[in-house]
Biopython code that builds the backbone (N, CA, C, O; Angstrom):
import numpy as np
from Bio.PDB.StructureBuilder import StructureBuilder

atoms = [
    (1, "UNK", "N", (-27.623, -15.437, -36.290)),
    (1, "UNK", "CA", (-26.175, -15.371, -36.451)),
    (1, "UNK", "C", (-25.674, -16.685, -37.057)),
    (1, "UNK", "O", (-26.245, -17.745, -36.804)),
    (2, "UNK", "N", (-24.573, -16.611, -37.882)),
    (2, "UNK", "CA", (-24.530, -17.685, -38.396)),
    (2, "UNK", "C", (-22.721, -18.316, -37.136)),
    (2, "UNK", "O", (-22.248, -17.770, -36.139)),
    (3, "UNK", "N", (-22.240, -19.702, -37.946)),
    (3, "UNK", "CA", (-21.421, -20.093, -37.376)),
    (3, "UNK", "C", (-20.334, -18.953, -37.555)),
    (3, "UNK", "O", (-19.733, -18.325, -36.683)),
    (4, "UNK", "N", (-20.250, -18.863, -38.963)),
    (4, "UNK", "CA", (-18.951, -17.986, -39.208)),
    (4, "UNK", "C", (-18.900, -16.207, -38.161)),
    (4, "UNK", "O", (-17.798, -15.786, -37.808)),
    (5, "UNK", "N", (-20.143, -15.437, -37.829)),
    (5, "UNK", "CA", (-19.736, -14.550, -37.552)),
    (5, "UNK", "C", (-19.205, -14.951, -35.477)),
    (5, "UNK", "O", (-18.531, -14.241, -34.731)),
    (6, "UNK", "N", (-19.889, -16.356, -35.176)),
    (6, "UNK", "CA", (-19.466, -16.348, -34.013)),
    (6, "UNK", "C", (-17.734, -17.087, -33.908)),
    (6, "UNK", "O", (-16.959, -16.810, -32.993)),
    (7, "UNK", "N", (-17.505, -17.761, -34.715)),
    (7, "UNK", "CA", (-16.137, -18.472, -34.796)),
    (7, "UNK", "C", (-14.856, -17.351, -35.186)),
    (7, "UNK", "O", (-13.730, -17.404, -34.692)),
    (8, "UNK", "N", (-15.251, -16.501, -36.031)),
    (8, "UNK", "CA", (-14.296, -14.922, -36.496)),
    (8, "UNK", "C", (-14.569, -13.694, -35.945)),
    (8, "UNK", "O", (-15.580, -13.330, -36.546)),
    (9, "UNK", "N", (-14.200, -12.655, -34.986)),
    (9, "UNK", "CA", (-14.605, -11.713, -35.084)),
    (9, "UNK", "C", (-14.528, -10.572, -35.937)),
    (9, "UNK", "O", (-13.669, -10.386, -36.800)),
    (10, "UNK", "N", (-15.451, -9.840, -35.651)),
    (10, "UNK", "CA", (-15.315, -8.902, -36.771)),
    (10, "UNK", "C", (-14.556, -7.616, -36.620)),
    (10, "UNK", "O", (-14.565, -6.955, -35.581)),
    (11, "UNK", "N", (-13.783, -7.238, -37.901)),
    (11, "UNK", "CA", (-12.586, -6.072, -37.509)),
    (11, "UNK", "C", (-13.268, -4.841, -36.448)),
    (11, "UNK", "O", (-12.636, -3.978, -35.839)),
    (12, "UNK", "N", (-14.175, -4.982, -36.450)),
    (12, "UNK", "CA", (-14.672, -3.668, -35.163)),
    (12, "UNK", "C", (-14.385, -4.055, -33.779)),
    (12, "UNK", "O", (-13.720, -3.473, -32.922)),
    (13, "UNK", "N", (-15.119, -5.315, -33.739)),
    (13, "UNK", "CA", (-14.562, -5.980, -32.157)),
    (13, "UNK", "C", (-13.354, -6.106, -32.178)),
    (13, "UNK", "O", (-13.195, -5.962, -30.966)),
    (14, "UNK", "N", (-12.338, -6.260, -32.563)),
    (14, "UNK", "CA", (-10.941, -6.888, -32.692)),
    (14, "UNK", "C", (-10.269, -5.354, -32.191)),
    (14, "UNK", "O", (-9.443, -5.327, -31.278)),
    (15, "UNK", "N", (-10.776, -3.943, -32.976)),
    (15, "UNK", "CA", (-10.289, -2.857, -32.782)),
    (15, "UNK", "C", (-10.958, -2.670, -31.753)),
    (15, "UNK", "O", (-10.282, -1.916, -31.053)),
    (16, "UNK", "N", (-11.926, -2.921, -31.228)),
    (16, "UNK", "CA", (-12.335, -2.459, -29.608)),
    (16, "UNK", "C", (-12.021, -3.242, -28.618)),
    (16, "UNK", "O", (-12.028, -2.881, -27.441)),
    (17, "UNK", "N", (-11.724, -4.367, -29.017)),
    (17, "UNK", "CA", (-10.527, -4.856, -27.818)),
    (17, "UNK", "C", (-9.359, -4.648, -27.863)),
    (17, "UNK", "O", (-8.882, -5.041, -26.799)),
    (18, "UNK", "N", (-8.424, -4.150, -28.651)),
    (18, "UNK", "CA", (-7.501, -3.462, -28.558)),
    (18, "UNK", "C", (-7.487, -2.253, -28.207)),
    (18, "UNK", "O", (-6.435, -1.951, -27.642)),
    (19, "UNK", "N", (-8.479, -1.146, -28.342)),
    (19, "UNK", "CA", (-8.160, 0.066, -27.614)),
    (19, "UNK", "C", (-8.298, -0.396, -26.004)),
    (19, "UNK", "O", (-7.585, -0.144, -25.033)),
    (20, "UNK", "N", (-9.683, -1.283, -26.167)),
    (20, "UNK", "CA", (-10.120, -1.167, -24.348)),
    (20, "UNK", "C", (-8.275, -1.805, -23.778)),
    (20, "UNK", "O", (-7.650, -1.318, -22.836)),
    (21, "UNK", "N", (-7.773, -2.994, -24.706)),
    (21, "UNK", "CA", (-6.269, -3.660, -23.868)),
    (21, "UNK", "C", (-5.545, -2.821, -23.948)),
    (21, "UNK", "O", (-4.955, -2.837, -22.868)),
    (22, "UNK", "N", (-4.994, -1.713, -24.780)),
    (22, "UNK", "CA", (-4.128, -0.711, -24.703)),
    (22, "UNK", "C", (-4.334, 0.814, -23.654)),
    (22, "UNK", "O", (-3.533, 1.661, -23.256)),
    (23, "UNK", "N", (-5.968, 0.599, -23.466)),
    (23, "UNK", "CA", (-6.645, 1.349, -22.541)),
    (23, "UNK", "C", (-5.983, 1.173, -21.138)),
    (23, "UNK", "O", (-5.474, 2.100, -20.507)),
    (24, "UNK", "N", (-6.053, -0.207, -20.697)),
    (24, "UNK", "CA", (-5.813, -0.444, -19.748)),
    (24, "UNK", "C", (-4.162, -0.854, -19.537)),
    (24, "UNK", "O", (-3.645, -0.639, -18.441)),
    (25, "UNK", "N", (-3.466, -1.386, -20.517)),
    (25, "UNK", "CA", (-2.206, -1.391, -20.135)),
    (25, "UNK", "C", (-1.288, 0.319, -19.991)),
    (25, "UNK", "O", (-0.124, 0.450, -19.614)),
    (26, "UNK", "N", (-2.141, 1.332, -20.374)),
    (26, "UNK", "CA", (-1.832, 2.558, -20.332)),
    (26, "UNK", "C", (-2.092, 3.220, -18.861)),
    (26, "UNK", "O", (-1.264, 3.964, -18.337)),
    (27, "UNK", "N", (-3.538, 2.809, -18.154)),
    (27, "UNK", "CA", (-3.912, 3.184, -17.132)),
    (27, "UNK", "C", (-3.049, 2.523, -16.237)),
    (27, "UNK", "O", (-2.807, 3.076, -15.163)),
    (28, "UNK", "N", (-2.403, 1.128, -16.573)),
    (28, "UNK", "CA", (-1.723, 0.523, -15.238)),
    (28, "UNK", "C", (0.093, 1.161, -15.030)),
    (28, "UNK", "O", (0.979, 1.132, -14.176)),
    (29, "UNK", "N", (-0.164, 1.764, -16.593)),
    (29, "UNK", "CA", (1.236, 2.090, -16.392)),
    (29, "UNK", "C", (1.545, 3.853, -15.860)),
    (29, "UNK", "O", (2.611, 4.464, -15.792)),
    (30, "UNK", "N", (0.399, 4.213, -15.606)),
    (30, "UNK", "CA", (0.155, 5.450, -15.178)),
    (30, "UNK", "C", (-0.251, 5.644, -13.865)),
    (30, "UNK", "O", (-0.443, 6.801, -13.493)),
    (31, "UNK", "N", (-0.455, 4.505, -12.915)),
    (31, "UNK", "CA", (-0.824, 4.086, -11.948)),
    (31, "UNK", "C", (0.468, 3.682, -11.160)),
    (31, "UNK", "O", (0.789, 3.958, -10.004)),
    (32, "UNK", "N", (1.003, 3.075, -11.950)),
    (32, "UNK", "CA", (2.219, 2.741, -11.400)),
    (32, "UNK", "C", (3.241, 4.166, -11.288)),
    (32, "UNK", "O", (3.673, 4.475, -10.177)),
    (33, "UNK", "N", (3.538, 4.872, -12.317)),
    (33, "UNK", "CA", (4.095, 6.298, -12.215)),
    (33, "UNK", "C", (3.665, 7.156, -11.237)),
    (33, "UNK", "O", (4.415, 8.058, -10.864)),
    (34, "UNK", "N", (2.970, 7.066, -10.935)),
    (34, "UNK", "CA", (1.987, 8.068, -9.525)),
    (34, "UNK", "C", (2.603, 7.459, -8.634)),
    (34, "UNK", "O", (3.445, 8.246, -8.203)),
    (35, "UNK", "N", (2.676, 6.370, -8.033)),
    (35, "UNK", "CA", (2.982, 5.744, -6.988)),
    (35, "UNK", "C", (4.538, 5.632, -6.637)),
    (35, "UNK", "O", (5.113, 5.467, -5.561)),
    (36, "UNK", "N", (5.065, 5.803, -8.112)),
    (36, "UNK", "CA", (6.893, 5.849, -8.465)),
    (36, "UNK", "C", (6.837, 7.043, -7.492)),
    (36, "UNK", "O", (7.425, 7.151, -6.416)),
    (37, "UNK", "N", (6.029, 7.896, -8.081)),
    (37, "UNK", "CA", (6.504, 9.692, -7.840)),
    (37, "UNK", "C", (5.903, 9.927, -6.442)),
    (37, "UNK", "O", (6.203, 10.997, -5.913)),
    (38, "UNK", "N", (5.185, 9.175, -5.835)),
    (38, "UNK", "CA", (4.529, 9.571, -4.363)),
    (38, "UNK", "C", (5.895, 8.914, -3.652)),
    (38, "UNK", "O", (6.392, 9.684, -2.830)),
    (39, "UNK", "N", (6.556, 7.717, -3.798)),
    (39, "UNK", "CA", (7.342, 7.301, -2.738)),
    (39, "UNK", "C", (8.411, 8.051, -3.151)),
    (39, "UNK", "O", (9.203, 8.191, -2.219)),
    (40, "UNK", "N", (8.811, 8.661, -4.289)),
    (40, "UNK", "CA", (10.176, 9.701, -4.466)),
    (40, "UNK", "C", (9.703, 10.822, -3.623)),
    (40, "UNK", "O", (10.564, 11.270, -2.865)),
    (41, "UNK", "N", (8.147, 11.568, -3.561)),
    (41, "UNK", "CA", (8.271, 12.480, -2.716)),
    (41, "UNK", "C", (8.159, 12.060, -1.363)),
    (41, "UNK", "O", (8.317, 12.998, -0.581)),
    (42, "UNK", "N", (7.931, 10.931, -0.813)),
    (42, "UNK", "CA", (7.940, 11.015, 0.784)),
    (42, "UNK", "C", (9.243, 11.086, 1.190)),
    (42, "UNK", "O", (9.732, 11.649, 2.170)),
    (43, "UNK", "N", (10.070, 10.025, -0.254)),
    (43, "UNK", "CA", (11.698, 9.819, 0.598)),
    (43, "UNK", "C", (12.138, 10.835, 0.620)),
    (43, "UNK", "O", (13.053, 11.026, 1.421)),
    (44, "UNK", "N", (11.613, 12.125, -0.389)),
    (44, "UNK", "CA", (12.259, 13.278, -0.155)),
    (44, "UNK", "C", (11.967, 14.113, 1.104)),
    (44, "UNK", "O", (12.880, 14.259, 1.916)),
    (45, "UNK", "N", (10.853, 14.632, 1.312)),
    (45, "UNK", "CA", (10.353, 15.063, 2.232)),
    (45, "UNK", "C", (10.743, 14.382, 3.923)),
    (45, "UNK", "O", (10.683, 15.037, 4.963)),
    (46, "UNK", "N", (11.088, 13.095, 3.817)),
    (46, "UNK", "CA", (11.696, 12.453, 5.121)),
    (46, "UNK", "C", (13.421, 13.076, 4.662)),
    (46, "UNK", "O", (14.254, 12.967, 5.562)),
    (47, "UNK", "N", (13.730, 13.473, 3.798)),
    (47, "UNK", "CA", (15.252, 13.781, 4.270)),
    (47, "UNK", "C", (15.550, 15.265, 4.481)),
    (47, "UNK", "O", (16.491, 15.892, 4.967)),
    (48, "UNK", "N", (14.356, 15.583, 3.917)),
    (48, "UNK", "CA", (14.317, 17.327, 4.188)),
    (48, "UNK", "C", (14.050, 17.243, 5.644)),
    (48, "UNK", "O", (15.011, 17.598, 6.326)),
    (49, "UNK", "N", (13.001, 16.869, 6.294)),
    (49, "UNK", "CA", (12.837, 16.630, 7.802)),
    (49, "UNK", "C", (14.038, 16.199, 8.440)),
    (49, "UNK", "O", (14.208, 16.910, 9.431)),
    (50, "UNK", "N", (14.926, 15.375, 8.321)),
    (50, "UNK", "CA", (15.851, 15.016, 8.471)),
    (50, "UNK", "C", (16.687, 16.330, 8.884)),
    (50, "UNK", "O", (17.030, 16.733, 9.996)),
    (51, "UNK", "N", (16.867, 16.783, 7.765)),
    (51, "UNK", "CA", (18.075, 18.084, 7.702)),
    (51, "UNK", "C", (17.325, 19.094, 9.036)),
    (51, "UNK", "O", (17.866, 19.368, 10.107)),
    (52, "UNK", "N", (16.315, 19.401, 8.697)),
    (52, "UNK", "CA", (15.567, 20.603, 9.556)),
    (52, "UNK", "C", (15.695, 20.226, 10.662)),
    (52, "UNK", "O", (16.236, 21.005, 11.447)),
    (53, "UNK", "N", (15.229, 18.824, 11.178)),
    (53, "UNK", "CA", (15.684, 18.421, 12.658)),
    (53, "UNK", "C", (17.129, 18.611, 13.296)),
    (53, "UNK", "O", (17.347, 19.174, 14.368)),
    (54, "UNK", "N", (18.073, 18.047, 12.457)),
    (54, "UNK", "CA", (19.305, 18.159, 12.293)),
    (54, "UNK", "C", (19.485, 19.383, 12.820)),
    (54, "UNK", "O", (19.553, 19.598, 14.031)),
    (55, "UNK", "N", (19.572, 20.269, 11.898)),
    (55, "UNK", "CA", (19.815, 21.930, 11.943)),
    (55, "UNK", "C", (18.841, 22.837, 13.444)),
    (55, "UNK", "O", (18.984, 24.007, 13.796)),
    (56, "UNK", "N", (18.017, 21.908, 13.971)),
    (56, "UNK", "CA", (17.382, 22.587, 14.868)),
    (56, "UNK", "C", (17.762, 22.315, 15.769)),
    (56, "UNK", "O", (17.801, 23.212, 16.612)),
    (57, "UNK", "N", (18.242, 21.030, 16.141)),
    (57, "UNK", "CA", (19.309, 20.889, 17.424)),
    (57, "UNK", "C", (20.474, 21.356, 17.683)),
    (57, "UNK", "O", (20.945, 21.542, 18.805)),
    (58, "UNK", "N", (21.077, 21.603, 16.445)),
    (58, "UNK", "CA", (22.105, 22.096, 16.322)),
    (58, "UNK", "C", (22.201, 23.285, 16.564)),
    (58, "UNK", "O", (23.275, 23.556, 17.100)),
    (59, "UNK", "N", (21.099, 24.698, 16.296)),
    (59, "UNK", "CA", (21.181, 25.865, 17.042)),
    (59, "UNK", "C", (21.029, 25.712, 18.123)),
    (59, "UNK", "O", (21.901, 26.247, 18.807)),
    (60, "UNK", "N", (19.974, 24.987, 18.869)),
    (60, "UNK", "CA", (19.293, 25.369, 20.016)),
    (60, "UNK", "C", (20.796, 24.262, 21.100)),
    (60, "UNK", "O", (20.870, 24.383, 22.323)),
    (61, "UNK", "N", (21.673, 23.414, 20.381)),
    (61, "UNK", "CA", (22.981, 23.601, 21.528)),
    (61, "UNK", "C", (24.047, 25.101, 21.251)),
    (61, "UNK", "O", (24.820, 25.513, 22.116)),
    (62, "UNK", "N", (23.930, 25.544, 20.326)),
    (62, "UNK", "CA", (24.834, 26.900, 19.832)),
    (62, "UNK", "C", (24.084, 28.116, 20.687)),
    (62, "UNK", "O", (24.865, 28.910, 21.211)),
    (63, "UNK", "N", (22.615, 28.365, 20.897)),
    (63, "UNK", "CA", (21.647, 29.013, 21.722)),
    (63, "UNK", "C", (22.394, 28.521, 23.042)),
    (63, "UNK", "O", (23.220, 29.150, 23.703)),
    (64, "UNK", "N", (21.809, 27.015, 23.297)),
    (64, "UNK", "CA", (22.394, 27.069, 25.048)),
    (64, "UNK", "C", (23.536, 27.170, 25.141)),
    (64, "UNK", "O", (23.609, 27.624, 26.282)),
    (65, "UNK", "N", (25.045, 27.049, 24.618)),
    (65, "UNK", "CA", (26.252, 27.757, 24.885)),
    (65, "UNK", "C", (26.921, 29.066, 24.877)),
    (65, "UNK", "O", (28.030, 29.471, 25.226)),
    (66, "UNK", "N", (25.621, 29.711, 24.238)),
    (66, "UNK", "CA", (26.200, 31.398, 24.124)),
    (66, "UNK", "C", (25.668, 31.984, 25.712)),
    (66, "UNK", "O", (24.683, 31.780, 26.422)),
    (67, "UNK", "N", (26.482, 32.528, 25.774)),
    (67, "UNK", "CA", (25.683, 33.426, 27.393)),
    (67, "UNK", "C", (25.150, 34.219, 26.885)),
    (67, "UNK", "O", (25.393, 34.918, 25.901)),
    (68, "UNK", "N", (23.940, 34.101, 27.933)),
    (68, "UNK", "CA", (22.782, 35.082, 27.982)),
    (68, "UNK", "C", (22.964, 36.472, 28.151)),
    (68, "UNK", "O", (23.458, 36.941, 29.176)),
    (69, "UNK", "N", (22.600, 37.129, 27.221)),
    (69, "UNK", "CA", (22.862, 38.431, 27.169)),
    (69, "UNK", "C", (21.585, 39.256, 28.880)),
    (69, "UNK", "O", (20.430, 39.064, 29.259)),
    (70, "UNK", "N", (22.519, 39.949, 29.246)),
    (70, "UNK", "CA", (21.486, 41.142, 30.178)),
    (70, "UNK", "C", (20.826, 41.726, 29.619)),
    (70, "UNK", "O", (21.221, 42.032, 28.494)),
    (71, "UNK", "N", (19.470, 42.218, 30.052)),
    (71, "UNK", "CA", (18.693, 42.920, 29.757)),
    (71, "UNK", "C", (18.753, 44.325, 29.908)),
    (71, "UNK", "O", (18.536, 44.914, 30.967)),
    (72, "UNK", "N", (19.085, 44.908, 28.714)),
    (72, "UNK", "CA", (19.194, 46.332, 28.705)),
    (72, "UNK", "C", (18.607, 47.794, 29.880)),
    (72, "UNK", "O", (17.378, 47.762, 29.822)),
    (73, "UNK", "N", (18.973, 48.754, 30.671)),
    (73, "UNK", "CA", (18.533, 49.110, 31.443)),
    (73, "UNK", "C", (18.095, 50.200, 30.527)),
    (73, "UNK", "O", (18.684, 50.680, 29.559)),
    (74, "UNK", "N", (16.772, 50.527, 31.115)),
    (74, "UNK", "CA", (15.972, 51.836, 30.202)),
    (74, "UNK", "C", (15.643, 52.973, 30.955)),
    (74, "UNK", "O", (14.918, 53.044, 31.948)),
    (75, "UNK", "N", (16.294, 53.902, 30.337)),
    (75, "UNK", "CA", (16.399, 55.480, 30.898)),
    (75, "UNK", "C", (14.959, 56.320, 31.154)),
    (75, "UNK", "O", (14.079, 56.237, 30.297)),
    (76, "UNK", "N", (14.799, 56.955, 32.100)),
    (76, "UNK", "CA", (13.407, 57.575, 32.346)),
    (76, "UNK", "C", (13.516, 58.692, 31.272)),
    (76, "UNK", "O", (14.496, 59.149, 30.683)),
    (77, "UNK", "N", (12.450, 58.925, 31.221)),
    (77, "UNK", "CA", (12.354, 60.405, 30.048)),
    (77, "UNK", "C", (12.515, 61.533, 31.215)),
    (77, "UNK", "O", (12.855, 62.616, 30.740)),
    (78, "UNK", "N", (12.349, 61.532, 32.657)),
    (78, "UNK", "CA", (12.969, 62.323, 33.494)),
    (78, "UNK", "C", (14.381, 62.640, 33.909)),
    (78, "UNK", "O", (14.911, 63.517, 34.593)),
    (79, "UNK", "N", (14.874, 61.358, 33.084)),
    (79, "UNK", "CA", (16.459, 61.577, 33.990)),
    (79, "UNK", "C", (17.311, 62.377, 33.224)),
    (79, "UNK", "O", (18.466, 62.432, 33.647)),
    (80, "UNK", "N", (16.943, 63.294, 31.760)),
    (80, "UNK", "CA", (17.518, 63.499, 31.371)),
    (80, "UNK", "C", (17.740, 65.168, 31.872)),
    (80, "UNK", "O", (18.654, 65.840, 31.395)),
]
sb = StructureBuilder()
sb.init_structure("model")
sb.init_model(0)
sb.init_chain("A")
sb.init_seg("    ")
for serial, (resi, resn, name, xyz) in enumerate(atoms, 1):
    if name == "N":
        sb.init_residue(resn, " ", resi, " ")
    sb.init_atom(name, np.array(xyz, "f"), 0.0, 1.0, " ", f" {name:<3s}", serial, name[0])
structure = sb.get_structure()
């Protein structure tokens, strides 16, 4: 090898370190988007839980204030 090919690189290396750096500034920025979109779905999913909890206490005091219905009396097939 002489001085010159180690002091210049050559247009092939130059283009393969640019795909591999654009490689990777692509993967980090796609890495980062996943992680955007995982904490948008937990915050979502914690406010949906939210609501459902919400809404489940909320029948079950509307349940314990209604009076209890009686239990229907059932006719013999003789009594008729």
């Amino acid at each position: 090898m002489s001085a010159r090919n180690q002091a210049e690189p050559s247009p092939d290396s130059i283009a393969r370190f640019n795909r591999r750096r654009l490689a990777a500034e692509e993967g980090a920025r796609a890495l980062a988007d996943v992680e955007r979109q995982a904490i948008d779905v937990r915050k979502n999913m914690a406010r949906l839980r939210e609501l459902r909890e919400t809404k489940e206490a909320a029948d079950a005091i509307l349940r314990a204030s209604l009076p209890v219905p009686s239990p229907k009396k059932r006719r013999s097939k003789l009594a008729r």
